[in-house]
DOVEXMAR-582842 format. One record per atom (N, C-alpha, C): x, y, z; residue in one letter. Coordinates in steps of 0.001 Angstrom, whole numbers, padded with zeros to 6 digits, always signed. Atoms other than C-alpha are relative to their C-alpha. Layout:
// DOVEXMAR-582842
XYZA
...
END
This chain:
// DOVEXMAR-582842
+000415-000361+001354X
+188165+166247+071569X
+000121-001222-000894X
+000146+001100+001182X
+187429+163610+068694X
+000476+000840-001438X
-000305-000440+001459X
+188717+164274+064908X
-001604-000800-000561X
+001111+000736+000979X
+186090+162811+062488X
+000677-000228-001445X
-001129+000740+001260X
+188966+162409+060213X
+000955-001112+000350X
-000387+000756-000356X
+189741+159164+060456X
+000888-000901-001335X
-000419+000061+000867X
+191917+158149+057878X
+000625-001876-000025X
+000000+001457+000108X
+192116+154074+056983X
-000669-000298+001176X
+001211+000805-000401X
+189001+153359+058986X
-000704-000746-000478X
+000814+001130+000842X
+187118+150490+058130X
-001357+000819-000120X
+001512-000168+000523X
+183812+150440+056485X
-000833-000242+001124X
+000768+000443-001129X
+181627+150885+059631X
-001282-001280-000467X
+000705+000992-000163X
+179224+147958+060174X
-001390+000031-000209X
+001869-000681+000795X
+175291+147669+058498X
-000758+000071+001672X
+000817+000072-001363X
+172784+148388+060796X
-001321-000871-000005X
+000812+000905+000358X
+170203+146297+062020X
-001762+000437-000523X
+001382-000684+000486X
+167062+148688+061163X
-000589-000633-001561X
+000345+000384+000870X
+164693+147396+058150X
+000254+000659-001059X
-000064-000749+000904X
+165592+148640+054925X
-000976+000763-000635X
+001306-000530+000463X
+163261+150897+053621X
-000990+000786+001074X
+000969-000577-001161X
+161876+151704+056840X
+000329+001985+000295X
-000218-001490+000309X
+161368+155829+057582X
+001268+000157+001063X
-001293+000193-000686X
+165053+156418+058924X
+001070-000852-000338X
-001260+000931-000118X
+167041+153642+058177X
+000604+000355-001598X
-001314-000539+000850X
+169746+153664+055749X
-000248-000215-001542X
+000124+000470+001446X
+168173+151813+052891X
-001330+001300-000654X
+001073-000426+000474X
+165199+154701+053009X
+000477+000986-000797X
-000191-001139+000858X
+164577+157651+050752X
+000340+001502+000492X
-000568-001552-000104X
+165499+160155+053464X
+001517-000359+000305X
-001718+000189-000563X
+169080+158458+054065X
+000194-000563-001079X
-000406+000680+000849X
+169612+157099+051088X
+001239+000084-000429X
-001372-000474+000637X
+173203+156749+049720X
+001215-000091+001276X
-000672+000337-001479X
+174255+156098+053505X
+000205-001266+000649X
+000413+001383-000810X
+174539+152784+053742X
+001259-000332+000993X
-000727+000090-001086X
+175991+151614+057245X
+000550+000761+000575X
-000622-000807-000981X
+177033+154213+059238X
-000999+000550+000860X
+000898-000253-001959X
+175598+154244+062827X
-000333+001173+000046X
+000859-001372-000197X
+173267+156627+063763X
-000616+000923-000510X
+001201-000600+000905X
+171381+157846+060964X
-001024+000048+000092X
+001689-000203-000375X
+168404+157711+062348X
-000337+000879+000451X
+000486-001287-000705X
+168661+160362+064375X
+000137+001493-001134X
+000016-000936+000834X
+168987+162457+061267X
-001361+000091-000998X
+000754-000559+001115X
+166016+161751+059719X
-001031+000844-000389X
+000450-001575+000059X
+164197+164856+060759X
+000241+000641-000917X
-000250-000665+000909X
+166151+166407+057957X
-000557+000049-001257X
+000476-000112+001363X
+164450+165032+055201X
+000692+000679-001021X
-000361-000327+001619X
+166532+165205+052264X
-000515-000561-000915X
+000843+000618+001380X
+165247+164786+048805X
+000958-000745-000576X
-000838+001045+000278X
+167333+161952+047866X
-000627-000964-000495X
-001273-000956+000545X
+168312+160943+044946X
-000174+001557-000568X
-000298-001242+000736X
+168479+164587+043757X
-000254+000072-001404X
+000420+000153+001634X
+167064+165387+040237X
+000685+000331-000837X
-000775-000661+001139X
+168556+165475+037236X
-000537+000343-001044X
+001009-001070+001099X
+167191+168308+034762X
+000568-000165-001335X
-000874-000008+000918X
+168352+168136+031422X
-000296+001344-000820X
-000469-001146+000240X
+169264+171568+029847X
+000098+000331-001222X
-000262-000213+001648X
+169046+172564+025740X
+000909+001134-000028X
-001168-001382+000449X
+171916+174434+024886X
+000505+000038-000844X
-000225-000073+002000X
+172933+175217+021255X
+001660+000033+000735X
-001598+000105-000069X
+176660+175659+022836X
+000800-001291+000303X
-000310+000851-000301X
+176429+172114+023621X
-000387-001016-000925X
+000660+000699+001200X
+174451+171061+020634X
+000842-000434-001152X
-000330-000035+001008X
+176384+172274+018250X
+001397-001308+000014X
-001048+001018+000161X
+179059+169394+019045X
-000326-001413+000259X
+000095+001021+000100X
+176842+166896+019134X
-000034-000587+001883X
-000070+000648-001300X
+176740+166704+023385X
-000920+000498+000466X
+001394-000081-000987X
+173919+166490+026063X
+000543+000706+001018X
-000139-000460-001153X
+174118+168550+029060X
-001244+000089+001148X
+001071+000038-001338X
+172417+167807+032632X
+000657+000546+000652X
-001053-000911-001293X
+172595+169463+035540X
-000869-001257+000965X
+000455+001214-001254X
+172388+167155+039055X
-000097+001295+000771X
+000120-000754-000727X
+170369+169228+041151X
+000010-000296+001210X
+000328-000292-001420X
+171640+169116+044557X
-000146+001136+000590X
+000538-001233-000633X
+170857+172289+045195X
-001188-000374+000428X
+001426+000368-000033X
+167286+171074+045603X
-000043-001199+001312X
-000073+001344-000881X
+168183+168069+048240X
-000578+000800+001588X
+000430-000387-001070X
+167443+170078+051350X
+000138+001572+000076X
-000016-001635+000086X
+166355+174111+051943X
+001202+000790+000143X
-001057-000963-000509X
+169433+175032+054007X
+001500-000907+000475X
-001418+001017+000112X
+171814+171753+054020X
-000068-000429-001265X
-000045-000110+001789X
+172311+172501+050068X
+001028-000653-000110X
-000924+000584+001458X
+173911+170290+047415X
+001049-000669+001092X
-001073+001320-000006X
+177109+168571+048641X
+000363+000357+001708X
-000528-000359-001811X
+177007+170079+052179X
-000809-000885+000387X
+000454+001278-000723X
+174125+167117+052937X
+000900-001159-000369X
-001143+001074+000503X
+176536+164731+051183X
+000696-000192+001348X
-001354+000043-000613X
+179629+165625+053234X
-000269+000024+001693X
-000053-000062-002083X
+177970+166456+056875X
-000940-000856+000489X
+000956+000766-000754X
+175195+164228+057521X
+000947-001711+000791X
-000329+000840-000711X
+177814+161092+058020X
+000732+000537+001486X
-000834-000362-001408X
+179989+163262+060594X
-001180+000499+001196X
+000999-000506-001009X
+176803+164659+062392X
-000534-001004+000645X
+000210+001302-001019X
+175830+160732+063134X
+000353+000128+000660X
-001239+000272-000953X
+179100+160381+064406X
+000501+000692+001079X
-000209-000613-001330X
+179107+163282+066895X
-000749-000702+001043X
+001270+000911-001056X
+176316+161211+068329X
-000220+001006+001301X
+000700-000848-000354X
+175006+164448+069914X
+001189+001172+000443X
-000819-000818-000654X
+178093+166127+071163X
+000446+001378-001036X
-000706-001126+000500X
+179576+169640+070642X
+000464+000109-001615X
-001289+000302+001174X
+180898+169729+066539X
+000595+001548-000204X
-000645-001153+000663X
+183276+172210+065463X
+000612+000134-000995X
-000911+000355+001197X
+184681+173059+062347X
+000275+001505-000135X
-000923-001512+000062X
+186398+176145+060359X
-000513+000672-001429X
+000434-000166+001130X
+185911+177896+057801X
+000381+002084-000428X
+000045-001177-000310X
+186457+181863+056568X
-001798+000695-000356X
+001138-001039-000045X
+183915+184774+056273X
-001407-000424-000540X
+001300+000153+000873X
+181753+183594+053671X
-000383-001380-000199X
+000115+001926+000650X
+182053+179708+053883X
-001388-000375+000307X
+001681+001092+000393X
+178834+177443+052871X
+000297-001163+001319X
+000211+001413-000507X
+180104+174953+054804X
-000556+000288+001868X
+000628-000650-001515X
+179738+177440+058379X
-001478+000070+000044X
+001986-000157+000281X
+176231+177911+056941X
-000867-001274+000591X
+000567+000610+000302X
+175263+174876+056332X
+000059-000953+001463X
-000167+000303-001416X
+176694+173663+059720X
-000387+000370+001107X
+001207-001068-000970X
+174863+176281+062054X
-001096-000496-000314X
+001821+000178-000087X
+171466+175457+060391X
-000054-001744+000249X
-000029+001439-000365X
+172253+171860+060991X
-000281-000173+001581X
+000268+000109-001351X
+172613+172311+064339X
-000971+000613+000722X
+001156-000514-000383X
+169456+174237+064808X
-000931-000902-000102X
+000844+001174+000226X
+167870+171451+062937X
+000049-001099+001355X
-000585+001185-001074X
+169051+168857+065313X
+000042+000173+001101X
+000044-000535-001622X
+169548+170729+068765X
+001543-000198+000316X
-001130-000125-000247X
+173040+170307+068403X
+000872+001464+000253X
-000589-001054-000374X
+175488+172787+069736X
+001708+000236-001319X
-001325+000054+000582X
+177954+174253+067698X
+000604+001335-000186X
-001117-000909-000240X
+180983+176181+067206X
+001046+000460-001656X
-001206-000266+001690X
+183179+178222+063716X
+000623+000592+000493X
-001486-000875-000136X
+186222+178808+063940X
+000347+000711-001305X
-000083-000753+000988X
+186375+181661+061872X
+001412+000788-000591X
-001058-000052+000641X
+189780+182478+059506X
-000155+002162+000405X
-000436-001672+000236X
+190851+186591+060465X
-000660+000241+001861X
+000585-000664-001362X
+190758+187649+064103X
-000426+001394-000231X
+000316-001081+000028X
+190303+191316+062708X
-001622+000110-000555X
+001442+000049+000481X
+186824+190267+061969X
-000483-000060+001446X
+000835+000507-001309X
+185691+189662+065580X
-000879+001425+000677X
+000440-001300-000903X
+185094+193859+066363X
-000654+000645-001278X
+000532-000407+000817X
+183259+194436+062937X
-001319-000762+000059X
+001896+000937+000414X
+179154+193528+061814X
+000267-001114-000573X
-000069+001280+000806X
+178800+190409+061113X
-000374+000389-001784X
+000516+000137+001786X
+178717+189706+056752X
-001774-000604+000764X
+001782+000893+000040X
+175031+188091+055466X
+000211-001094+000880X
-000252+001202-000028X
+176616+184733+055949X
+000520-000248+001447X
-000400+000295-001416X
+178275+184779+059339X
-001282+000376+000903X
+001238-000493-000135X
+175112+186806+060382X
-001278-000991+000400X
+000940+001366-000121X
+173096+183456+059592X
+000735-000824+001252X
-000623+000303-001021X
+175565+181592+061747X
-000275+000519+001027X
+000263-000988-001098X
+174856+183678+064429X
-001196-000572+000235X
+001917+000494-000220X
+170930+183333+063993X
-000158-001339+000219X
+000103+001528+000236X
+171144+179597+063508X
+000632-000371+001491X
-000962+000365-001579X
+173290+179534+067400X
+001184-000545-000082X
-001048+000574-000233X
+176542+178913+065920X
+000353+000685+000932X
-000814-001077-000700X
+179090+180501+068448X
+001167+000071-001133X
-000626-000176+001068X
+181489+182060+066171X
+001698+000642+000939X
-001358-000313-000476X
+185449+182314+067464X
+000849+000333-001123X
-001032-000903+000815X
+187962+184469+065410X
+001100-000284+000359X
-001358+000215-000796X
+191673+183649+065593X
+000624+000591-001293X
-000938-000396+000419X
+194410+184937+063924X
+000235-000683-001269X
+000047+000734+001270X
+195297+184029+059958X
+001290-000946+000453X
-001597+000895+000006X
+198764+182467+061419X
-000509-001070+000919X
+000170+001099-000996X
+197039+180574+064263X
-000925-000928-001180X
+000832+001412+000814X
+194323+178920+061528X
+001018-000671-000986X
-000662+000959+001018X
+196809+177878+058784X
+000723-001148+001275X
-000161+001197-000324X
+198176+175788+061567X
-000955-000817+001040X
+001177+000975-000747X
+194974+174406+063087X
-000457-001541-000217X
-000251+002187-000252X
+195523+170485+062195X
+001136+000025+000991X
-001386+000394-001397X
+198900+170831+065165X
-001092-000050+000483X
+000882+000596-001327X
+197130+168916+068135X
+000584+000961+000788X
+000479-000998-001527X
+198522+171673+070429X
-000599+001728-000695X
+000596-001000+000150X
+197113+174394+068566X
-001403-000331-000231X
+001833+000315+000298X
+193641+172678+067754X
-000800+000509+001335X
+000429+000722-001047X
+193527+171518+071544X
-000107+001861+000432X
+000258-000853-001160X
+194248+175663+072861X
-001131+000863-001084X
+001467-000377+000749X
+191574+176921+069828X
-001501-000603+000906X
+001311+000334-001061X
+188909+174427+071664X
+000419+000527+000929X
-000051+000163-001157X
+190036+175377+074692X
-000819+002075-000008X
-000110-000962-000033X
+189907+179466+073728X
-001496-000170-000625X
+001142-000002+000511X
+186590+178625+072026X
-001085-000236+000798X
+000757+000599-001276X
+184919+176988+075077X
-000811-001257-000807X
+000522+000852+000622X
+184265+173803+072867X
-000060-001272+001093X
-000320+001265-000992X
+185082+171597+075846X
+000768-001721-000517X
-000633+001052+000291X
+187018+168125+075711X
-000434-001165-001120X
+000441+001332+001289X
+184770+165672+073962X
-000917+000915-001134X
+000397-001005+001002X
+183989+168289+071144X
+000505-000967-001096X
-000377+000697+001547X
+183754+166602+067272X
+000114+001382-000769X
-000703-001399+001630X
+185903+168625+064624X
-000604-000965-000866X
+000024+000408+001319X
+185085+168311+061519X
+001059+001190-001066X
-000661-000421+000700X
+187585+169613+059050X
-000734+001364-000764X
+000628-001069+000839X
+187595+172840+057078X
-000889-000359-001456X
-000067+000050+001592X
+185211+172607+053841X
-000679-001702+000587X
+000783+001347+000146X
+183688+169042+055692X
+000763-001192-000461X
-000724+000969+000955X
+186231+167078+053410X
+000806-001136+001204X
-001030+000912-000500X
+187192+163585+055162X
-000092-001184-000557X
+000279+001675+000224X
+187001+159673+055220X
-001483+000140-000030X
+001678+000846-000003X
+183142+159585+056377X
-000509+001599-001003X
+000296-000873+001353X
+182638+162724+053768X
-000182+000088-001134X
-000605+000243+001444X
+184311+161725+050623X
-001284-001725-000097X
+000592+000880+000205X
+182459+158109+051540X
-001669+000362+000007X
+001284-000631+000064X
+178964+160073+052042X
-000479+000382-001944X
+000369-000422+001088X
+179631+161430+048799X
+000039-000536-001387X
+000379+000840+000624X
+179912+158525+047029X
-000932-000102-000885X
+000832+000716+000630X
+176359+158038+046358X
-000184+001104-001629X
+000355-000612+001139X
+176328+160830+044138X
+000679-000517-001381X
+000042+000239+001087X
+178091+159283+041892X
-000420-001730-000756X
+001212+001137+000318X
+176148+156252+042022X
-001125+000174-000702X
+001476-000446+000971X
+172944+158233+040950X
+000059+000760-001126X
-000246-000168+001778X
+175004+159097+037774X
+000038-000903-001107X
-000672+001292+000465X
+175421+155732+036910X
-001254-000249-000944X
+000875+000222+001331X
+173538+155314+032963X
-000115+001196-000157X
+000311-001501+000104X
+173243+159376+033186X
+000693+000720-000612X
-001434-000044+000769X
+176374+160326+032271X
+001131-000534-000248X
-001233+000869+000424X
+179701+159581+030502X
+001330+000607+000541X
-001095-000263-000492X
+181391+162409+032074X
-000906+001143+001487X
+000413-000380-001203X
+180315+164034+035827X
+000688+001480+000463X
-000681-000796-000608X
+181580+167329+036764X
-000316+001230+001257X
+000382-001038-001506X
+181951+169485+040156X
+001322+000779+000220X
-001049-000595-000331X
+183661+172227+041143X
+000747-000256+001340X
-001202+000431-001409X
+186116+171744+044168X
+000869+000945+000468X
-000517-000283-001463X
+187215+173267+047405X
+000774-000530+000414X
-000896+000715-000725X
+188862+171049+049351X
+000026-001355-000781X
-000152+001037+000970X
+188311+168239+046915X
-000846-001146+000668X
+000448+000780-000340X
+185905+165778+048802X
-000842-000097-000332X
+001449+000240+001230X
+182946+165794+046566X
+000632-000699-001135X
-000875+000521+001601X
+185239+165176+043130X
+000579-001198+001207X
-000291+001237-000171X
+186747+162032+045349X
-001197-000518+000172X
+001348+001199-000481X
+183444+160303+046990X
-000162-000087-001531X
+000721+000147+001297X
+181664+161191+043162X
+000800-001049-001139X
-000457+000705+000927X
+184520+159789+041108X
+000173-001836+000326X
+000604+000847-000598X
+184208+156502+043551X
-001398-000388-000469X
+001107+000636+000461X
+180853+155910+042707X
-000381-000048-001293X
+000266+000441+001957X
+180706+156363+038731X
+000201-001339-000267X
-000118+001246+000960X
+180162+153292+036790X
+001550+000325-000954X
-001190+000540+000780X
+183099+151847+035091X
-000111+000618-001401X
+000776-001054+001672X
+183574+153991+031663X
-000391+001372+000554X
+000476-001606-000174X
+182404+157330+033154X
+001370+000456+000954X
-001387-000291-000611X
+185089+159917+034267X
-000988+001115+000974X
-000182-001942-001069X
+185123+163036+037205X
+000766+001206-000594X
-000675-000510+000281X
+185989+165788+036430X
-000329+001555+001188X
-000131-001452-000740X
+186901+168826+038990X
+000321+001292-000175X
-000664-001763+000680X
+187286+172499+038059X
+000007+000394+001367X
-000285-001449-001826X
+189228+174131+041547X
-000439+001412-000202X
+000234-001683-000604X
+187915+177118+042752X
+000843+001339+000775X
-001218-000936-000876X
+191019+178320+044470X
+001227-000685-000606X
-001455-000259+001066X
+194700+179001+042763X
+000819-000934+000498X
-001592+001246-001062X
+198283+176727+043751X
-000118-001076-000684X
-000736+001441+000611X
+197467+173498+041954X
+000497-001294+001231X
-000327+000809-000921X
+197443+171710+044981X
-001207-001486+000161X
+001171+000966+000279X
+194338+169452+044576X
-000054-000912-000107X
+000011+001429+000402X
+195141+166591+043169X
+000489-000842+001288X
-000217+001533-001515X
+197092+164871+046300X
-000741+000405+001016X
+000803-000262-000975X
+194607+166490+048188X
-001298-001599+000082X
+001021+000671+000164X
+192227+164514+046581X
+000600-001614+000155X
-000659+000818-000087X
+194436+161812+046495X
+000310-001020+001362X
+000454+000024-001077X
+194507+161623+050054X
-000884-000472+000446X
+001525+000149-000544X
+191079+161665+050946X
-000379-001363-000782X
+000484+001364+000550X
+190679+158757+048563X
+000692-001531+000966X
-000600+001033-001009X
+193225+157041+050553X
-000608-000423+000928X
+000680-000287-001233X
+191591+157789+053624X
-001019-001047+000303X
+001050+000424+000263X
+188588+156629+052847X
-000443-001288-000961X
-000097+001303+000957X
+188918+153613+050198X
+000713-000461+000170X
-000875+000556+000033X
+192119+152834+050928X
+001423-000200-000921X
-000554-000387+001074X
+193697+153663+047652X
-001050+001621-001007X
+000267-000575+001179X
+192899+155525+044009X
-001612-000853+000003X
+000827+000724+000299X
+189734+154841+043391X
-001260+001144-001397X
+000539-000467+001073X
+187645+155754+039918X
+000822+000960-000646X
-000740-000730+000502X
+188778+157808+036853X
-000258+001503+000354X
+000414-001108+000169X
+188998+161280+037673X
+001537+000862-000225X
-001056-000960+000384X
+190898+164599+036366X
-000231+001334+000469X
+000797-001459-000452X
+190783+168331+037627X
+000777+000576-001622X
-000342-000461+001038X
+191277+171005+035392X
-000041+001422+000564X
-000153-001209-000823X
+192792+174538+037205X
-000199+001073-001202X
-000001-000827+000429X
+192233+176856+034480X
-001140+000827+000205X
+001296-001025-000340X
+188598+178638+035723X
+000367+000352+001378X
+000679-000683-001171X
+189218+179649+039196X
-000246+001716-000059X
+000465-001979+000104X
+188782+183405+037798X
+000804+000385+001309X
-000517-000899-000647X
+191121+184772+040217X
+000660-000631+001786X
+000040+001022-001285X
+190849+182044+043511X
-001392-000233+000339X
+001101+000081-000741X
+188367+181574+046090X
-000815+001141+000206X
+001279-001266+000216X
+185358+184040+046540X
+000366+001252-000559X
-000087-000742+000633X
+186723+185584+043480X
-000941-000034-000929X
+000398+000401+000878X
+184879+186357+040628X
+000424+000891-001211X
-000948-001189+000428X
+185264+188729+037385X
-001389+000487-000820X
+001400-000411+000698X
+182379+190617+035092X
-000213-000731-000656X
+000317+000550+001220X
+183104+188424+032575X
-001042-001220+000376X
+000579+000801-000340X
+182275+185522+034920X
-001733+000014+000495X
+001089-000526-000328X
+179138+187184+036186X
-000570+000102-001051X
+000804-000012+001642X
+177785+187957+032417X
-000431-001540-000112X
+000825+001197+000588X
+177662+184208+031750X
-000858-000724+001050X
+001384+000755-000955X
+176044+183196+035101X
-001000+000853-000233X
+001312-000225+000124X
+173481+185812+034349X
-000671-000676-001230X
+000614+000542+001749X
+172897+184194+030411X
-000205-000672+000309X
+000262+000943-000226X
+172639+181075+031912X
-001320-000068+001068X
+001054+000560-001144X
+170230+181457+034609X
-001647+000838-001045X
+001601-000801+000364X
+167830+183898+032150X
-000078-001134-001287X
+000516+000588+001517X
+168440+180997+029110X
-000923-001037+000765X
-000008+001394-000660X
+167803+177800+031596X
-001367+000061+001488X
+000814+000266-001155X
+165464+179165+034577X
+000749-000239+001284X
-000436+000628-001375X
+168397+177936+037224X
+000863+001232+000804X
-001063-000953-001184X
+169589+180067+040045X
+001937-000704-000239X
-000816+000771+000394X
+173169+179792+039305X
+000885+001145+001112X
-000669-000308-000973X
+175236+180419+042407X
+001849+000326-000466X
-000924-000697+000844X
+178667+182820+041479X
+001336-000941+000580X
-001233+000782-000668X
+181850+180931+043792X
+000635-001445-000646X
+000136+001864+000299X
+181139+177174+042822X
-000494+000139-001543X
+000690+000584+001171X
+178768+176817+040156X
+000457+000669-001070X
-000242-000888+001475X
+179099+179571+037585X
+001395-000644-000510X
-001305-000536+000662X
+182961+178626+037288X
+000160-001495-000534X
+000328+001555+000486X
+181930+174652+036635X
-000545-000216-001582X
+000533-000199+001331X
+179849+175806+034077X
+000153-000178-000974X
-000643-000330+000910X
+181753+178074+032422X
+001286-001086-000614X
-001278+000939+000985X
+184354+175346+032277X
-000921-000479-000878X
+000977+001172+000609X
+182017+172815+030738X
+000015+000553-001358X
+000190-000750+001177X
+180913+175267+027802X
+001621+000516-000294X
-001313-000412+000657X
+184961+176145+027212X
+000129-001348-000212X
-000165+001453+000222X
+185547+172482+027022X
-000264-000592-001189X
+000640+000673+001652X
+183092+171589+024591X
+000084+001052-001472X
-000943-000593+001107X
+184614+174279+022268X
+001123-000830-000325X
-001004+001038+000254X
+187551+172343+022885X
-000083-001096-000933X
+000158+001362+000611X
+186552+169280+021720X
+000282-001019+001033X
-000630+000749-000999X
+186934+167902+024988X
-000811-001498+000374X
+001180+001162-000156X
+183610+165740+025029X
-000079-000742-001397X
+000061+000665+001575X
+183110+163018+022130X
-001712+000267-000310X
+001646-000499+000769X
+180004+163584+019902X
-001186-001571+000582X
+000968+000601-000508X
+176998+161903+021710X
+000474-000408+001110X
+000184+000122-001365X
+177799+161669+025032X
-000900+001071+001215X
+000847-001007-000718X
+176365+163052+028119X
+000989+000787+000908X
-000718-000740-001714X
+177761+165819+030730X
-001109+000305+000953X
+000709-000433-000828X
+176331+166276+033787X
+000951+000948+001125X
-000429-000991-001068X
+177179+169464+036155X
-000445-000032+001162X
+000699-000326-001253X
+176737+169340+039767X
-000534+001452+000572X
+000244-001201-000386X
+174982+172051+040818X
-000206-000206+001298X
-000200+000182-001261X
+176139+172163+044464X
-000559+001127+001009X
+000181-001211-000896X
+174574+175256+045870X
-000639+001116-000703X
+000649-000674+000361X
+172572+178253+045611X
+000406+002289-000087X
-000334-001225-000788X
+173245+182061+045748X
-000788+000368+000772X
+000426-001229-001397X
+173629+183962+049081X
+000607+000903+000165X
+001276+000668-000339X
+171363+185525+050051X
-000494-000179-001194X
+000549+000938+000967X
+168862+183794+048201X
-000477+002050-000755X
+000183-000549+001107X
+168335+186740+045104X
+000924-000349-001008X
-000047+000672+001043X
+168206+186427+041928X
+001479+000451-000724X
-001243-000284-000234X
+171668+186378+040688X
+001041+000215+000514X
-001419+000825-001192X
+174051+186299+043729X
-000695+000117+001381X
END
């Protein structure tokens, strides 16, 4: 078995393909990837890269004198949405065709987005899914897709996944999974070194756009790569999606990992997760529907809505200075795809 979390790995080495050419690293379907082997074989995927940024009239953002964009990665690819092409296209090089497995529970984007990857590609793959008492019930929508897409889907116990980084519990999961020996993990949620550095570019293609960048956060490897690539003067800012307050050396971490230190200004801010992870509350639901009937944007309930809603509590605050810009990542879409969740 291989990790794909490689933590103080060097900056893999450029490649020798022409820049610009269809595939290579400098083109418009890999863009934001520079040097890491084996991108070529991804560029079937065609992502829309860089990702557009819409800009948004909102009197709740007006009235203080601030701009609001949204960065649509939702729009970067049909079914490897928003920050899931970010975070998996460097580890999917790096399986360089073999087995990947990763984890995730019931409803995770990132199982999604990892099944249709591997349909795309012809790769084989494997979720290790959080609740063994799920294995003798219907599949949800979302595992459902997994399924269709040819993940194989393995169920284990909530006590065996919280300790699924121990090497002898990973090693008897592959083994109980039938992932075989040279199987690539990829971490729960995608979040590593070649992840956080994938996700970089996004905040490269903020750079003159905005003054302040914000994404909601999971495991925290979007808010590191993004706050990495902002121009000097622009901050990150993360609103967690799940309760504890644990985030920051998460993120902290992964910066390590992957840069080697701290790298760019960024801050989270735990007061929206409405309840944790694939919680939500009416109240939160009311303003993703106002927003998607003022603005036109599908506004996905887990992630996005609770980014939002920070954003617009914020600038009540007084949290933004008068004439600057915010930009919201919009990382994802609701599923299934209707209108409102």
């Amino acid at each position: 078995m291989t990790w794909s979390d490689t933590p103080d790995a060097p900056e893999p080495s450029g490649s020798p393909e022409t820049p610009g050419s269809p595939g290579s690293p400098g083109s418009p379907v890999l863009a934001g990837l520079p040097g890491l082997p084996g991108l070529s074989g991804l560029s079937g995927l065609r992502p829309r890269l860089p990702s557009p940024v819409q800009e948004v009239v909102d009197e709740r953002f007006e009235r203080y004198g601030v701009r609001l964009v949204l960065k649509r990665d939702d729009l970067i690819h049909p079914e490897l949405i928003g920050n899931k092409w970010r975070k998996l296209a460097p580890g999917l090089a790096a399986a360089g065709g073999r087995t990947v497995v990763t984890f995730g529970g019931a409803y995770s984007n990132h199982l999604r987005a990892t099944a249709a990857a591997g349909r795309l590609l012809g790769l084989r793959t494997v979720g290790v899914v959080r609740g063994h008492e799920l294995r003798d019930r219907p599949l949800n929508d979302s595992l459902a897709r997994c399924a269709a897409d040819g993940m194989r889907l393995h169920f284990v116990e909530r006590s065996v996944y919280r300790r699924k980084t121990e090497p002898g519990t990973l090693a008897a999961v592959l083994r109980d999974a039938g992932a075989g020996e040279d199987a690539y993990v990829v971490p729960e949620g995608g979040s590593n070194a070649l992840a956080v550095r994938g996700c970089r570019a996004l905040g490269e293609e903020l750079t003159g756009v905005a003054d302040v960048a914000a994404v909601a956060c999971g495991t925290g490897g979007t808010l590191a790569g993004m706050a990495a690539g902002l121009a000097p003067g622009a901050r990150a800012l993360g609103v967690p999606v799940l309760k504890g307050g644990f985030l920051h050396r998460e993120v902290e971490a992964l910066q390590t990992a992957a840069f080697g230190g701290p790298a760019g200004d960024w801050s989270l801010d735990d007061r929206f997760h409405f309840g944790g992870y694939a919680r939500t509350t009416p109240e939160l639901d009311a303003f993703a529907a106002d927003f998607e009937q003022r603005h036109g944007v599908p506004v996905e309930r887990l992630y996005v809505a609770k980014v939002l809603y920070a954003l617009v509590a914020l600038a009540e605050e007084g949290a933004f200075r008068r004439g600057s810009t915010v930009a919201a990542v919009v990382t994802g879409r609701p599923f299934p795809e209707a209108p409102g969740r």
